[in-house]
MIZADREN-431229 format. One record per residue: residue in three letters; x, y, z of N, C-alpha, C in turn. Coordinates in steps of 0.05 Angstrom, whole numbers, padded with zeros to 5 digits, always signed. Example, Ala and Ser with C-alpha at 12.3 -4.5 7.8 and 13.67 -1.06 7.14 Angstrom:
ALA+00264-00114+00156+00246-00090+00156+00264-00066+00156 SER+00257-00045+00142+00273-00021+00143+00258+00001+00157 
//
This chain:
UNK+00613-00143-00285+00596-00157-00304+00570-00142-00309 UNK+00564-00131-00287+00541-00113-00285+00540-00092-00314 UNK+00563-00076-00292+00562-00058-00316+00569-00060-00343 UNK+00579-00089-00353+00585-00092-00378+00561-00098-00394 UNK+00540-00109-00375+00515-00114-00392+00496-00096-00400 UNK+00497-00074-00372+00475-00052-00387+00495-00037-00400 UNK+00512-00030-00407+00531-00013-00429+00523-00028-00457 UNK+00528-00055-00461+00504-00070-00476+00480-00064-00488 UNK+00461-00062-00465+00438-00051-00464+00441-00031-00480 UNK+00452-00013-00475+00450+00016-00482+00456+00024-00509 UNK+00475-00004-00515+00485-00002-00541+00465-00010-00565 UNK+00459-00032-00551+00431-00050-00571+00410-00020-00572 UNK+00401-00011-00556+00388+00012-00552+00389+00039-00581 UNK+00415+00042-00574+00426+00061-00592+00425+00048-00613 UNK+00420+00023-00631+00421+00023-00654+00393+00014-00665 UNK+00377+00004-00640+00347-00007-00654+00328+00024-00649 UNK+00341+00041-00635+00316+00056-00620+00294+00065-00638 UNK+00311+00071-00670+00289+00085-00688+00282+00080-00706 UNK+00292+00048-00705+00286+00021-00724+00254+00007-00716 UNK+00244-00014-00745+00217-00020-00741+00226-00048-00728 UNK+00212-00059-00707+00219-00079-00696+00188-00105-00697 UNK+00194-00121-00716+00163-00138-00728+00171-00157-00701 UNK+00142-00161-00691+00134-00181-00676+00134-00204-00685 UNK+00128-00210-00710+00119-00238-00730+00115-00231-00753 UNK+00119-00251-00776+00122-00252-00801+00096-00241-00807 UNK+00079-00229-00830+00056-00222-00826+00049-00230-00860 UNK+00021-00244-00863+00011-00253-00885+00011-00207-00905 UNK+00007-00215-00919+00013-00187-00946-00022-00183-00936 UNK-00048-00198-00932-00070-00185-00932-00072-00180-00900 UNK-00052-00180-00880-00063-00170-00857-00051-00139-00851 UNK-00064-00118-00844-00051-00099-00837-00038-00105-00804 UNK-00007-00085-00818+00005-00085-00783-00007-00057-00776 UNK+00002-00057-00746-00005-00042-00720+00022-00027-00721 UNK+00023-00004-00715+00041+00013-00706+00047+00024-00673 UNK+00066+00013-00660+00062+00020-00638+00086+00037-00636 UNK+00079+00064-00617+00097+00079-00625+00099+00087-00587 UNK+00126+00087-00577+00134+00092-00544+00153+00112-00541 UNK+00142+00128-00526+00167+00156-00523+00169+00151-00491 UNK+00191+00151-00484+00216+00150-00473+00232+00166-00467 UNK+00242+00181-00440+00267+00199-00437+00278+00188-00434 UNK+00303+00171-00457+00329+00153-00449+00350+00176-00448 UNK+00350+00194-00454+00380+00209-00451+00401+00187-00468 UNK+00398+00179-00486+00419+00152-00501+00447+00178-00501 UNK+00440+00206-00511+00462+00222-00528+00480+00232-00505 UNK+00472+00225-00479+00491+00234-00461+00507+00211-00451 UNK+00504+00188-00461+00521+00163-00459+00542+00156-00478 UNK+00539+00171-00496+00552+00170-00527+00555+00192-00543 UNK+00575+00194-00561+00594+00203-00576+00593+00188-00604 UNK+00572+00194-00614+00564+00174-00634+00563+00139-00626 UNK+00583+00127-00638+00584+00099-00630+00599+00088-00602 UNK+00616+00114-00592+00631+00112-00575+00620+00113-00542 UNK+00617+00104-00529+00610+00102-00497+00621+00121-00473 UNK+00618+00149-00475+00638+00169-00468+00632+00169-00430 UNK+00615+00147-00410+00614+00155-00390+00634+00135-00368 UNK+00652+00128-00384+00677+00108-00368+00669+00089-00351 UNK+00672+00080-00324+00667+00067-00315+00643+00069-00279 UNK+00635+00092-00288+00624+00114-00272+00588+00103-00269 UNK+00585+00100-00250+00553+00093-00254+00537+00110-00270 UNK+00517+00096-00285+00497+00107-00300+00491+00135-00292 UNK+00482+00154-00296+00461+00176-00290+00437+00173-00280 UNK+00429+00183-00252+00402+00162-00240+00384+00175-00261 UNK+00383+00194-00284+00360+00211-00296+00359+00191-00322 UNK+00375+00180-00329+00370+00153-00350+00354+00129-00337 UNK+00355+00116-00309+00357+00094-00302+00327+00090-00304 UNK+00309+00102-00295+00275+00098-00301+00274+00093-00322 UNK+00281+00113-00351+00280+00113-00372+00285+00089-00389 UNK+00308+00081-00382+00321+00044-00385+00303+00021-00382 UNK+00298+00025-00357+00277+00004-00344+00256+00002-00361 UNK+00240+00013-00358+00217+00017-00375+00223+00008-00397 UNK+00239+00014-00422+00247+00007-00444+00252-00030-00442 UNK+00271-00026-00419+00275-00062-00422+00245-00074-00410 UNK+00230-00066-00405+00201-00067-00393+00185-00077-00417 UNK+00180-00058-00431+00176-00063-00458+00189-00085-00483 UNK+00211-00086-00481+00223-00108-00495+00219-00128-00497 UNK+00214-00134-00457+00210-00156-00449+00171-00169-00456 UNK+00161-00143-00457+00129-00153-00471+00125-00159-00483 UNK+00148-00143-00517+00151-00155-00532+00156-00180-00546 UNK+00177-00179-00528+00183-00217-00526+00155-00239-00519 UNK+00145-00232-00502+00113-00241-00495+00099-00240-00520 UNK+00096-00214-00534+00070-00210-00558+00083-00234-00579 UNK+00107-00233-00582+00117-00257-00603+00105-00278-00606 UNK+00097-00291-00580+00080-00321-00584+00053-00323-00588 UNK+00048-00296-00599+00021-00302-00592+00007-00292-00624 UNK-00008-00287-00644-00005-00280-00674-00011-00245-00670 UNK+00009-00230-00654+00004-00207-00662+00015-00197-00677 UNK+00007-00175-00697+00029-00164-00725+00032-00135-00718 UNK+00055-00122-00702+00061-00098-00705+00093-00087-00707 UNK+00083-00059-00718+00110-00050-00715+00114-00036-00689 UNK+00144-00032-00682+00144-00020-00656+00164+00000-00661 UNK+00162+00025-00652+00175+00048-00647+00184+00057-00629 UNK+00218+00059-00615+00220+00078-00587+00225+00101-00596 UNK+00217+00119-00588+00237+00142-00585+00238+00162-00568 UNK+00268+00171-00564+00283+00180-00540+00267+00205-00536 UNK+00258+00218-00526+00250+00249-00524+00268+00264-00516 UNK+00302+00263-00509+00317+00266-00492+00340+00274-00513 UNK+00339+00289-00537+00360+00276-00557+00367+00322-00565 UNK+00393+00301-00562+00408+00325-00559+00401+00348-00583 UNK+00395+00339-00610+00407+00356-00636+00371+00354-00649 UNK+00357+00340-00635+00328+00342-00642+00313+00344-00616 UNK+00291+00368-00624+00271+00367-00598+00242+00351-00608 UNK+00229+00343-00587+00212+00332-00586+00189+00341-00615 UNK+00185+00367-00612+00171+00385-00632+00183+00379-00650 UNK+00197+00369-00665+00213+00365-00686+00203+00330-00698 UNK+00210+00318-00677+00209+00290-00683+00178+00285-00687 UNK+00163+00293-00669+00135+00288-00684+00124+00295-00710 UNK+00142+00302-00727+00137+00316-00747+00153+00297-00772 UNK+00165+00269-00759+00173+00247-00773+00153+00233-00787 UNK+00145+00232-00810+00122+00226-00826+00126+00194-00825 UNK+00146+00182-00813+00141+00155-00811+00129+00147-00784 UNK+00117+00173-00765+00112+00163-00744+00074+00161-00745 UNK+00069+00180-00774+00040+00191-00767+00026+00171-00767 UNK-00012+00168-00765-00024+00151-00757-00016+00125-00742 UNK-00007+00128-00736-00005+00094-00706-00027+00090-00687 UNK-00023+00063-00683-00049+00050-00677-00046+00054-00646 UNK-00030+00060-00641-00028+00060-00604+00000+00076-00601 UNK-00004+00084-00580+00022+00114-00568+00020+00107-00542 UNK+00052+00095-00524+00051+00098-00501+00077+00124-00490 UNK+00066+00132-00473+00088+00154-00467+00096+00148-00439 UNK+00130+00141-00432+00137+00142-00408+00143+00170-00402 UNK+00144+00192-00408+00156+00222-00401+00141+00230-00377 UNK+00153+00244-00354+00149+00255-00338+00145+00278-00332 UNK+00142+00298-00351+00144+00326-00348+00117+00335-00367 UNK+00102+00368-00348+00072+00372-00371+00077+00374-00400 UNK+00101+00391-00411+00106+00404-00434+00105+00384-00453 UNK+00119+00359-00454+00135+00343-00460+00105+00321-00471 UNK+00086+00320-00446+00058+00307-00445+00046+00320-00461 UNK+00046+00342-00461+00021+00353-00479+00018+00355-00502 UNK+00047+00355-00517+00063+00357-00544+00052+00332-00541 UNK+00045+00311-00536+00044+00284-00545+00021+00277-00547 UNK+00001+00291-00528-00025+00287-00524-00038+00297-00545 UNK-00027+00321-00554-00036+00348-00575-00033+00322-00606 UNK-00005+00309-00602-00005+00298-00621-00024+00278-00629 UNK-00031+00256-00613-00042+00236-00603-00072+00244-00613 UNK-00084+00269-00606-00106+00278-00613-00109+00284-00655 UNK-00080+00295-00657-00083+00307-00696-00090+00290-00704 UNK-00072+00257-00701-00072+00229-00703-00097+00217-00703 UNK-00116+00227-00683-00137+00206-00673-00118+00173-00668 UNK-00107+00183-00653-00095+00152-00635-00098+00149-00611 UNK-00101+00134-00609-00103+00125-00570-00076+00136-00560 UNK-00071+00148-00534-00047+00155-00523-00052+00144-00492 UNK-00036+00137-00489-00029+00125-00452-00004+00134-00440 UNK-00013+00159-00424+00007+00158-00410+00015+00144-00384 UNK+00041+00126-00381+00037+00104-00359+00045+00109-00342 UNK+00063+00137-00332+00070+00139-00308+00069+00171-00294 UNK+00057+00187-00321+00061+00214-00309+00028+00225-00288 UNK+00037+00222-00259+00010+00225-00256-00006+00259-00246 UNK-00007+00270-00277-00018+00295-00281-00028+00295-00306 UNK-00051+00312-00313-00063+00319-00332-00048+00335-00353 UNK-00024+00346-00349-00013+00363-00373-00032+00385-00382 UNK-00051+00400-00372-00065+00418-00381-00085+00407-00408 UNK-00087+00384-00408-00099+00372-00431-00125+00369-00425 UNK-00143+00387-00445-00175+00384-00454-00183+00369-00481 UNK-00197+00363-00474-00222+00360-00496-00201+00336-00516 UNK-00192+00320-00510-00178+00292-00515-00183+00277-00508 UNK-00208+00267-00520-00215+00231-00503-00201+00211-00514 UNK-00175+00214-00526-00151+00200-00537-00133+00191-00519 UNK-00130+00223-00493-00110+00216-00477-00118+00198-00448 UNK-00109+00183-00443-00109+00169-00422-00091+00165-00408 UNK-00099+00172-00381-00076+00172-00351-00079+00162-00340 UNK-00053+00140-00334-00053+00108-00328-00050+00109-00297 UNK-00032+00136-00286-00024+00136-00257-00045+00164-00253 UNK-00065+00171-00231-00080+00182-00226-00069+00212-00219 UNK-00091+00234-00227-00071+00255-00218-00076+00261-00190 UNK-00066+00283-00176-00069+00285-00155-00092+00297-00144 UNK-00111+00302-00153-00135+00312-00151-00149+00285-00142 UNK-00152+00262-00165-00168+00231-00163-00155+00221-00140 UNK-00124+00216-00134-00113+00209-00111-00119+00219-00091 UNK-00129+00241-00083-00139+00256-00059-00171+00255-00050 UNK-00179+00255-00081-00215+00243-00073-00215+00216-00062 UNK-00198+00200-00070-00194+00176-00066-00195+00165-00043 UNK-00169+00183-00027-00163+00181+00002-00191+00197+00026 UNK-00198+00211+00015-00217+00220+00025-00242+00200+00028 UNK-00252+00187+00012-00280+00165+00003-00268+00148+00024 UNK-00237+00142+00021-00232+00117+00041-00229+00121+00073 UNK-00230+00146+00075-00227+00147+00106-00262+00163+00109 UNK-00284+00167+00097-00311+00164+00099-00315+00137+00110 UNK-00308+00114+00094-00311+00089+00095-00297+00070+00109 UNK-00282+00079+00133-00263+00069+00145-00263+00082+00167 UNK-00266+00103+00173-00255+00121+00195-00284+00143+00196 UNK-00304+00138+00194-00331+00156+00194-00333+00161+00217 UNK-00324+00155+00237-00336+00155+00263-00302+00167+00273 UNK-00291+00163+00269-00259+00185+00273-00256+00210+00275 UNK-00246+00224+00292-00236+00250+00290-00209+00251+00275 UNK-00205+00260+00245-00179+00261+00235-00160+00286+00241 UNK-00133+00272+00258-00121+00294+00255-00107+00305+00223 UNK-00111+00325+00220-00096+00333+00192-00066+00348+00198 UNK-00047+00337+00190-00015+00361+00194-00013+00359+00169 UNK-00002+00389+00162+00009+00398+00134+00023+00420+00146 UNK+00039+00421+00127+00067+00453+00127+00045+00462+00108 UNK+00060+00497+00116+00056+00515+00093+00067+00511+00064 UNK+00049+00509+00044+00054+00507+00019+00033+00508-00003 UNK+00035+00515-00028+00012+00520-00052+00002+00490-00044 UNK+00014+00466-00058+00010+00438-00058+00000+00433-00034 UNK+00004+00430-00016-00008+00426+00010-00036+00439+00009 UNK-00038+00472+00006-00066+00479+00009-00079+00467-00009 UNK-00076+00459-00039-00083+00448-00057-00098+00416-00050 UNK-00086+00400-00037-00092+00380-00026-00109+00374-00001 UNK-00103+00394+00023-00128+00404+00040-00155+00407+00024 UNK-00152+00432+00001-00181+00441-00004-00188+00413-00018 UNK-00184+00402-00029-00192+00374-00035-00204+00358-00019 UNK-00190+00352+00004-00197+00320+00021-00213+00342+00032 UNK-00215+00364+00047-00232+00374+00075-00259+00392+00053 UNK-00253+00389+00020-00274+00406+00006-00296+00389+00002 UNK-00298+00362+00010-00329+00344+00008-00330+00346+00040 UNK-00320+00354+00065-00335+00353+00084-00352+00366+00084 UNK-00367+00390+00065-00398+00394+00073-00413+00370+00062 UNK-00405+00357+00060-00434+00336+00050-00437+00310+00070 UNK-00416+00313+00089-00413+00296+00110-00411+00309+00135 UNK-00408+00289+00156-00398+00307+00189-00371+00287+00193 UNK-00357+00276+00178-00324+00276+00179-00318+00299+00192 UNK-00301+00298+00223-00297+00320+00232-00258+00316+00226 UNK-00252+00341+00213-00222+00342+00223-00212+00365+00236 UNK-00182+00360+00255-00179+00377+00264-00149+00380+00252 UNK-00148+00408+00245-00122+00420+00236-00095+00423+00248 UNK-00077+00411+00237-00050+00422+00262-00030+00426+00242 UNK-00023+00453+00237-00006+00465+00220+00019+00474+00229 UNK+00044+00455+00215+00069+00455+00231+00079+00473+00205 UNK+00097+00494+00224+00116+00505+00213+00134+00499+00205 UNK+00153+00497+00224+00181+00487+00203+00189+00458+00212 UNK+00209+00446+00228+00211+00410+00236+00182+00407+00251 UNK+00178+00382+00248+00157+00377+00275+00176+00366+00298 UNK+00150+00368+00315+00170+00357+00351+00140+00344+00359 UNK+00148+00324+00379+00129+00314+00384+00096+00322+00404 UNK+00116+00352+00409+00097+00371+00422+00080+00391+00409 UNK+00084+00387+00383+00067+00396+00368+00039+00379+00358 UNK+00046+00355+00366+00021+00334+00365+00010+00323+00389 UNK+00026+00321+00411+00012+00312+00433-00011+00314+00451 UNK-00015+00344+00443-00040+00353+00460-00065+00340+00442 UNK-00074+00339+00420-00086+00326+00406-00085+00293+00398 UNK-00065+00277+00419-00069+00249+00412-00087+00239+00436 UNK-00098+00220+00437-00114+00205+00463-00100+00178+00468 UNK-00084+00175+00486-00071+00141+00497-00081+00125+00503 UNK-00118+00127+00505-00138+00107+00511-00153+00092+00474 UNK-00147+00103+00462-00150+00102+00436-00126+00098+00412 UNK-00139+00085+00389-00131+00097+00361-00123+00122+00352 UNK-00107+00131+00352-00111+00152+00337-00098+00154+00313 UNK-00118+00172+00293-00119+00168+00262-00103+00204+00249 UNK-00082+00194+00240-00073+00221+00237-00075+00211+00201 UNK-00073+00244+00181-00070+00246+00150-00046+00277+00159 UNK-00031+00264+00132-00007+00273+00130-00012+00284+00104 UNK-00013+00309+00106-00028+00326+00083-00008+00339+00058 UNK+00025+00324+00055+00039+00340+00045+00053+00320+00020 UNK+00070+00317-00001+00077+00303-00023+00101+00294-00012 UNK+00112+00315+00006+00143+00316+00013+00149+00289+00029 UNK+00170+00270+00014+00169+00247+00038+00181+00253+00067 UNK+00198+00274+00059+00217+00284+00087+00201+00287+00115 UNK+00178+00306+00097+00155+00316+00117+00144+00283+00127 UNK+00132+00276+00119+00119+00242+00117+00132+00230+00135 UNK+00166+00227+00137+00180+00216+00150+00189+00221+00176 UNK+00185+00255+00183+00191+00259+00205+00159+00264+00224 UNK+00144+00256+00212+00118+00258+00229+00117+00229+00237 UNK+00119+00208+00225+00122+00171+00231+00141+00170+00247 UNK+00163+00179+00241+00184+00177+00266+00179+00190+00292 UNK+00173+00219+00285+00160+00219+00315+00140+00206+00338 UNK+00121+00201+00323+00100+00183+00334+00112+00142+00335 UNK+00131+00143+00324+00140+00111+00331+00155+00116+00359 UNK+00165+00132+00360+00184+00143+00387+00161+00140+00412 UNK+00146+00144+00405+00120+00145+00433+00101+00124+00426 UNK+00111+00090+00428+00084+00075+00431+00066+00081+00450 UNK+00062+00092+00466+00044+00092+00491+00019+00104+00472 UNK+00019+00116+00447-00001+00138+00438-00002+00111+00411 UNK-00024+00097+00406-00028+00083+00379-00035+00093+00358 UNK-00031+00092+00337-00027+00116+00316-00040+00098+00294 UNK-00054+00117+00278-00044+00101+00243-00051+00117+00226 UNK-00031+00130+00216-00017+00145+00192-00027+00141+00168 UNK-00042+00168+00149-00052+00157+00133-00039+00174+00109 UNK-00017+00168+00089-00006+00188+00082-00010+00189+00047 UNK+00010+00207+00043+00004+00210+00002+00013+00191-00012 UNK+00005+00190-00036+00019+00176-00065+00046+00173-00058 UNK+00074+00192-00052+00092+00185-00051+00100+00176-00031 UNK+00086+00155-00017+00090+00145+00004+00103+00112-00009 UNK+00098+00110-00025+00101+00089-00043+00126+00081-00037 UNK+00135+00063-00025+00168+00042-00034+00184+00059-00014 UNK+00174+00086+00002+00198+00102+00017+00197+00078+00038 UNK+00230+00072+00043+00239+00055+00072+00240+00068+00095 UNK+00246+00096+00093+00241+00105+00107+00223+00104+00131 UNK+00201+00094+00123+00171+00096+00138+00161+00073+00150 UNK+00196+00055+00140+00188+00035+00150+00194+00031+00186 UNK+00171+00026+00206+00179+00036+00233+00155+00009+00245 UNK+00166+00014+00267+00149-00016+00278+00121-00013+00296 UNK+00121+00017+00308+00100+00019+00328+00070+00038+00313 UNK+00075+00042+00287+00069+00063+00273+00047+00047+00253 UNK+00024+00047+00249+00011+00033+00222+00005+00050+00198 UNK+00017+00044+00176+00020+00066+00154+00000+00057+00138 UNK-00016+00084+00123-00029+00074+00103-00033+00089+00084 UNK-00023+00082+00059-00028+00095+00032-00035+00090+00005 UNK-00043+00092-00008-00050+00086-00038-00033+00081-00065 UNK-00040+00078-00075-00019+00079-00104-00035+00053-00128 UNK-00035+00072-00147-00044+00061-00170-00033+00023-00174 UNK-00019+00024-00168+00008+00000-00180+00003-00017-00154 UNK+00004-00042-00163+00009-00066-00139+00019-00091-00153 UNK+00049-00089-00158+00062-00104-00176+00068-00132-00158 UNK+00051-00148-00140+00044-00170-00129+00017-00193-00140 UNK+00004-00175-00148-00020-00199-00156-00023-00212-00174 UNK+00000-00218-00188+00009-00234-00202+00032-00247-00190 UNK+00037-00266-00169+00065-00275-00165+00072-00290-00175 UNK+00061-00313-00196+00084-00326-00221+00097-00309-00239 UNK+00083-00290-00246+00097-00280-00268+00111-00263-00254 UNK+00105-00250-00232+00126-00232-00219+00147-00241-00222 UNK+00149-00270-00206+00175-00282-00206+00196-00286-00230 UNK+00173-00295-00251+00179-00304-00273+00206-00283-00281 UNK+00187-00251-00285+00194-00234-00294+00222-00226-00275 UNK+00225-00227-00258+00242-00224-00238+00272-00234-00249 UNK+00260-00264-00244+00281-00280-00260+00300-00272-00281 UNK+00286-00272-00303+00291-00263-00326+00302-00245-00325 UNK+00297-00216-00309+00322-00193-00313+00337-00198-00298 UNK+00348-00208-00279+00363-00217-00269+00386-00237-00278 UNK+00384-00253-00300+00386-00270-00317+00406-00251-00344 UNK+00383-00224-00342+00404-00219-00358+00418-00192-00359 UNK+00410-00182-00342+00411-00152-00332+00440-00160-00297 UNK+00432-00181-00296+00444-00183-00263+00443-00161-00244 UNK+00415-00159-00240+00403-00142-00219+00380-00142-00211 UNK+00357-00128-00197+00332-00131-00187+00319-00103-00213 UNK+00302-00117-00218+00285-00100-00235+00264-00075-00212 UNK+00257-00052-00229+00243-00032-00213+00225-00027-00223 UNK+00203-00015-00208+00170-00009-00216+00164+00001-00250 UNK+00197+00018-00248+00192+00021-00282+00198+00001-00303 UNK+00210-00019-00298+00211-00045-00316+00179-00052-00307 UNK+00168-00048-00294+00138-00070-00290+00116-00056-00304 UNK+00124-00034-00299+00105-00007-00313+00103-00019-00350 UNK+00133-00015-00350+00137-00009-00384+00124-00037-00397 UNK+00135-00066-00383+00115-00086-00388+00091-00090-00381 UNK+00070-00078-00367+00050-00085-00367+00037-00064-00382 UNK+00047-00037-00391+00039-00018-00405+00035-00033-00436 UNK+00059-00039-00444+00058-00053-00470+00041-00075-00480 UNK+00034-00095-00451+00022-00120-00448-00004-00118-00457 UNK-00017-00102-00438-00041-00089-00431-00054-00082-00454 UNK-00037-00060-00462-00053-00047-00485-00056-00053-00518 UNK-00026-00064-00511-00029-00080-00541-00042-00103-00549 UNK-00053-00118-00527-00074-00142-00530-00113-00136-00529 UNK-00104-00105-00521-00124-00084-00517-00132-00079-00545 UNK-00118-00080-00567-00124-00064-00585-00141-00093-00608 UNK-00134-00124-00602-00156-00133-00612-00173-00154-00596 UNK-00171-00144-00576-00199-00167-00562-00197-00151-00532 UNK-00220-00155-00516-00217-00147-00493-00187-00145-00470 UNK-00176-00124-00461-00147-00137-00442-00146-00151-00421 UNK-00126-00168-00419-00138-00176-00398-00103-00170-00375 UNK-00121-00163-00349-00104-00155-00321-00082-00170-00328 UNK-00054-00151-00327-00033-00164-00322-00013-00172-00279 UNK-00014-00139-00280-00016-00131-00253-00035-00122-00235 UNK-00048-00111-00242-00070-00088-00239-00088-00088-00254 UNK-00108-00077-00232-00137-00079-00250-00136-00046-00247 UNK-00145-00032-00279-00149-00011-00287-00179-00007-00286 UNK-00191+00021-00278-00209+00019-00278-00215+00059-00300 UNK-00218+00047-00318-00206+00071-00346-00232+00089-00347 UNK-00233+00113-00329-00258+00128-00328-00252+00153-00353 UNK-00282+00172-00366-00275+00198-00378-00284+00214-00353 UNK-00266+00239-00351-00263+00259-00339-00274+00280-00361 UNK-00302+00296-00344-00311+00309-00366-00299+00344-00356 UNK-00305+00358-00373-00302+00384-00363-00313+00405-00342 UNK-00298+00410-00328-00314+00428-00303-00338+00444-00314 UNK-00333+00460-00335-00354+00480-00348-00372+00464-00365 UNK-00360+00448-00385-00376+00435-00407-00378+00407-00395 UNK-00399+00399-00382-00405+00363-00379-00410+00358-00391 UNK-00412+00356-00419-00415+00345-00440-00386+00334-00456 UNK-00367+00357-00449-00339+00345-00461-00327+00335-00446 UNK-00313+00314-00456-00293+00279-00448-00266+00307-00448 UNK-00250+00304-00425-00225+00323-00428-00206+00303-00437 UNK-00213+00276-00424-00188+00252-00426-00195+00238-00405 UNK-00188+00204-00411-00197+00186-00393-00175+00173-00372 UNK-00183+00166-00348-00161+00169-00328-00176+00138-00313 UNK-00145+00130-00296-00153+00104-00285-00164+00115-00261 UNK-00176+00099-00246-00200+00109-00231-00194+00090-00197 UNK-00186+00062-00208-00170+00049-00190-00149+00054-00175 UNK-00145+00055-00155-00128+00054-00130-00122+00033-00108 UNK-00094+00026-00105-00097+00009-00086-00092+00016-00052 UNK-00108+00011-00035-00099+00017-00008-00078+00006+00009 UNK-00052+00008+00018-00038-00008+00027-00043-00006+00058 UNK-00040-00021+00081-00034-00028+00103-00010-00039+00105 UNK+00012-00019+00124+00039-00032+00116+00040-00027+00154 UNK+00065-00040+00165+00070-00039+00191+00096-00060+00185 UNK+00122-00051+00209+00146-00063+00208+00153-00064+00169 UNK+00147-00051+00170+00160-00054+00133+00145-00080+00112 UNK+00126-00089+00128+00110-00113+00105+00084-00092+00104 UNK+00079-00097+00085+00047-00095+00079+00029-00120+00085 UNK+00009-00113+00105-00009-00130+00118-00030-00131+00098 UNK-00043-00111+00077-00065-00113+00057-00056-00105+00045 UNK-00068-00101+00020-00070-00092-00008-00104-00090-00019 UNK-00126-00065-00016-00139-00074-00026-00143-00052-00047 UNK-00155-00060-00066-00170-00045-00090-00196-00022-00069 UNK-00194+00000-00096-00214+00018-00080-00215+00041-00100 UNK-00239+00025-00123-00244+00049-00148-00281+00069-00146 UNK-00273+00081-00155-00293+00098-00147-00311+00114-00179 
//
């Protein structure tokens, strides 16, 4: 039944994707809103024109974000209905076999729009949109890619998930403010990204006496590679300096193996949703833009509802794509107001020129405290 409904999905998909979809009837003297959402659905690798060429074979996990999000959006849609907003709405696929991206922007029914959200994950793909977003003078939001795309001098573009630069000042301010009086241990492998993220968190310790001490693992860790540096009369506060969850995972497991040594783990962005890390003697702590809890009616609400009709559990990218749509489209005539998250929408000026806006970026982060697999906190922590 499952799979008969998102094949469904996919189908409704394929025939509205590049159709205008009106929110409400609209009086002749009100102008509509153009909202225009790019999307990697991959629709053309599902289909054969009208035909459904992937049998009975699970989806492609490289569609399944892509989907979500979309039905994410739909579902906001459904929301904007009750309320007197007048727009049109646009998906389109970035993912399309016989047209490239550079091509489709160049659809004269797409130009000037009042709002541009982009689910794409990749720089090239961002910047073509950003570049566009700027010819336009339109607002652009990107909601999930969290990098800059090499994009200057666009105070159009806005980055909804933080890049890894803001995520790392981030973590850094919070263990000033938490752990000032701590010796941090730091482990990282060899790697560009890794040094990249060191010179970051350990590049504001001249302005402080945050002391850390370095422990640079080569290839697996063992628990003898940390022990001489833990204390069994104490806390000890380790940062896990790497993106890799593998890495992330086998440093928590080691140290859950030895309660006698109290730990608490302070690790990256993609620490987010891994089960992995879920361990009982171990206190984990990490960040992430998104805290799709502080709303629990509508969580539920929302829950419900795909479930209802999807018959399944909805994922961060269905919450994304609706609160992306929610957010910004109520954004565009009166103040927004928090759906999940409180954004905190800063400009990032240029290293050389402080005078130029490169593009504006959320600034908000949330801290988690997780242990045995619940999260004990959730707090905000914008800077």
């Amino acid at each position: 039944m499952k799979r008969g409904i998102q094949i469904s999905s996919l189908f409704f998909l394929m025939l509205t994707c590049f159709l205008k979809t009106n929110a409400q009837s609209v009086p002749a003297i009100q102008e509509r809103k153009t909202i225009v959402v790019f999307i990697p659905l991959e629709i053309d690798a599902a289909f054969n024109g009208t035909d459904y060429i992937l049998g009975n074979n699970n989806l492609p996990k490289t569609m399944l974000p892509g989907l979500d999000f979309y039905n994410g959006v739909l579902m906001a849609v459904d929301s904007l209905k009750k309320s007197s907003a007048t727009f049109d709405i646009r998906i389109i696929d970035t993912k399309q076999k016989n047209n490239s991206l550079t091509t489709l922007l160049t659809d004269s029914s797409l130009q000037k729009p009042t709002l541009i959200i982009s689910a794409v994950t990749n720089k090239v793909d961002t910047k073509l949109i950003a570049d566009f977003a700027l010819a336009q003078q339109s607002p652009m939001v990107s909601a999930v890619f969290p990098n800059d795309a090499g994009v200057t001098n666009n105070p159009f573009f806005t980055i909804l998930n933080p890049t890894l630069k803001t995520q790392c000042e981030a973590i850094y301010n919070y263990i000033q403010t938490n752990f000032s009086k701590n010796t941090i241990l730091y482990l990282k492998k060899k790697g560009t990204t890794e040094d990249y993220i060191q010179n970051i968190i350990q590049g504001g310790n001249n302005k402080t006496k945050q002391s850390f001490v370095n422990i640079d693992i080569q290839d697996s860790i063992t628990f003898a590679n940390i022990v001489p540096y833990l204390d069994s009369t104490k806390q000890n506060i380790l940062l896990c300096g790497s993106l890799k969850e593998s890495f992330g995972a086998a440093v928590v497991k080691t140290l859950n193996e030895h309660p006698a040594y109290k730990t608490t783990v302070i690790g990256m962005p993609t620490w987010d949703g891994e089960k992995s890390l879920n361990v009982t003697s171990v206190e984990i702590i990490y960040a992430s833009p998104f805290y799709f809890n502080g709303n629990e009616k509508l969580l539920k609400q929302l829950t419900a509802a795909y479930k209802l009709k999807y018959l399944g559990r909805p994922s961060d990218q269905f919450f994304k794509g609706f609160e992306s749509m929610l957010y910004f489209t109520n954004g565009l005539s009166a103040k927004p107001t928090p759906v999940f998250n409180s954004f905190k929408l800063m400009p990032v000026f240029n290293t050389d020129n402080k005078s130029q806006v490169d593009y504006q970026e959320n600034k908000n982060l949330y801290f988690f405290r997780k242990q045995n697999g619940q999260i004990k906190s959730a707090k905000p922590n914008s800077y």
